[in-house]
N, C-alpha and C positions, 0 to 999 in steps of 0.2 A: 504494500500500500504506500501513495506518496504522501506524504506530509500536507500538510493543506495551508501550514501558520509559517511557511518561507518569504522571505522576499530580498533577492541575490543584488548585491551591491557591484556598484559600477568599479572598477578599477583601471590604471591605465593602461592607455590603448597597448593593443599589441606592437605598432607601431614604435611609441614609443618604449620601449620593451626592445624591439629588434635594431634599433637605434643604437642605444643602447651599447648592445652586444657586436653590434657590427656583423649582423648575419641575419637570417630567416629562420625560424625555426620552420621543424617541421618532422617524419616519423620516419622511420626505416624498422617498419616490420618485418622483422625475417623467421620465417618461418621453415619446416622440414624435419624430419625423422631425427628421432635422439640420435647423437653420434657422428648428425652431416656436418658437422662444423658451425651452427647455428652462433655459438659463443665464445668458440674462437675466432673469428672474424671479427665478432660484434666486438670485441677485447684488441683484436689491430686495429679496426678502425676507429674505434675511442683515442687509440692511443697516435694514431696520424693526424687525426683533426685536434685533438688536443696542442699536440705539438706544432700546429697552425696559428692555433689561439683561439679555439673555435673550443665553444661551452658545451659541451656534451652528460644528458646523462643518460646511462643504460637501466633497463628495466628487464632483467634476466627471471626467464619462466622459474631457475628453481629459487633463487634469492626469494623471489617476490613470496613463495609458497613458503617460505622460513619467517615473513612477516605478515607483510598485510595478504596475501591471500593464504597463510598457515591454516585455517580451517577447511579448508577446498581440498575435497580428493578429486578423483577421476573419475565422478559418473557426468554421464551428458550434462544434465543442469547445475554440476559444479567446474567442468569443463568453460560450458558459457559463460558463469558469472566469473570465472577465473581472467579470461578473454575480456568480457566486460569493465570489470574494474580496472584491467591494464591500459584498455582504450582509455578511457575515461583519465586516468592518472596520465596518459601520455598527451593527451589534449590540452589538460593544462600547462604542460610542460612547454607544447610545442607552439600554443597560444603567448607563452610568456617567452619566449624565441630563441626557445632550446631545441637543440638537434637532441633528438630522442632515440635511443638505437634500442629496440624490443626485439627480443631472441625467445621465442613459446613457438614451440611444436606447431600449433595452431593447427589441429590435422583434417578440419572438417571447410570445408566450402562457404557452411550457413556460418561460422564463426568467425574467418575473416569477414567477410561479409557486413559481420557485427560487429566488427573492428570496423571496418570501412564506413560504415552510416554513422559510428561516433564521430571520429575523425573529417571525414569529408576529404578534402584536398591536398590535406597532411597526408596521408596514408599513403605509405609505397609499401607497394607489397614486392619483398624478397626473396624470393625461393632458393633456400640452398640445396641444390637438391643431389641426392646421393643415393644410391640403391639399399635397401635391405640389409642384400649380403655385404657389403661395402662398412654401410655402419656395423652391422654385428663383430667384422672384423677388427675393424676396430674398436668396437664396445671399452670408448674413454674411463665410465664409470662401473662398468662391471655387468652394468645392467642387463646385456644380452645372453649372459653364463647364468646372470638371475630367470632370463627368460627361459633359459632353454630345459633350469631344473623346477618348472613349474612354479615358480615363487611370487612373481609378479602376472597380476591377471588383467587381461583389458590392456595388454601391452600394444601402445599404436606402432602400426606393420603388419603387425601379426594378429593379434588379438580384435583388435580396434583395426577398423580403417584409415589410411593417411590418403586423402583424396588429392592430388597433384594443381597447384592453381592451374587456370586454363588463359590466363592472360596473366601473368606477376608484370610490375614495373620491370624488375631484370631479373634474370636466373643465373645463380652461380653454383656451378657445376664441379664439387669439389672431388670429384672424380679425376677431373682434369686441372682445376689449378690452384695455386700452393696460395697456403693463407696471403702470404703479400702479395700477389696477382687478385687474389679476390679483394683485397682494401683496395688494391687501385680501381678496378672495375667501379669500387662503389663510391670512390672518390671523384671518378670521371661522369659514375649518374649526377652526385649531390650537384657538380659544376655546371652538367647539363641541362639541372633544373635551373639555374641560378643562385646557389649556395652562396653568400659569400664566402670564397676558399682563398 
């Protein structure tokens, strides 16, 4: 239910906000199967625009579940509101004219989707995209040895479906290229939206 005794105060423009900072804000959603590189990217290219002078904050699927989304497991309607509240936290980030770098699985269609109608114009959507077997092999956190001794259930790949965007802003294929190659790719989108870079 919504509250009904709100009423949201004006602050300053975004404008002045991206002023400011000397930049635009705006979102880099990236999404793709545990394991694709999702946050190690997200973690180079923090760390290249940083070293620009550009305000960067990341908003990682599992940090955020260690705080404000800690009560959220993984059924469908804790998935959403997981999704939800990150859009929402990333909106005002990107409204106040922070570059926002969101690394969540995001494995469902309807859930970008529902990142994308918070967000509006902000929203790039990222596809890291990596096969299966690719990540299991590499399985960073163990997690796919957890998969494979039955331990984790509703595992997205296997368990769960990871539905492939059908239009991303850009797709990085870390199949093919090494974490610095994929900061630049993303460095080369921010410029081509008009980042200040």
């Amino acid at each position: 239910m919504s509250a009904t005794n709100i009423t949201p105060h004006k602050t300053l423009s975004r404008f002045a906000k991206e002023t400011l900072l000397g930049q635009k804000g705006t979102v880099l959603w990236m999404c793709g199967l545990s394991g694709s590189g999702k946050s190690t990217i997200a973690g180079a290219i923090e760390q290249v625009l940083h070293d620009k002078g550009r305000f960067t904050i990341r908003l990682d699927g599992d940090n955020l579940r260690t705080g404000l989304n800690s009560n959220l497991g993984f059924s469908d309607d804790e998935r959403l509101e997981n999704i939800r509240r990150t859009a929402e936290l990333a909106k005002v980030l990107a409204e106040n004219g922070v570059i926002a770098i969101c690394s969540l699985i995001t494995p469902r269609g309807e859930l970008r989707d529902l990142a994308r109608g918070i967000l509006g114009t902000d929203f790039n959507e990222i596809y890291v995209k990596a096969s299966y077997a690719t990540c299991e092999a590499r399985d960073p956190k163990g997690l796919y040895k957890k998969v494979a001794e039955g331990k984790v259930p509703s595992f997205t790949g296997r368990d769960s479906a990871f539905e492939e965007p059908q239009d991303p802003a850009l797709t990085i294929d870390t199949e093919k290229l090494s974490v610095e190659d994929a900061a630049f790719e993303l460095l080369e989108f921010l410029r081509g939206k008009g980042i200040a870079l």
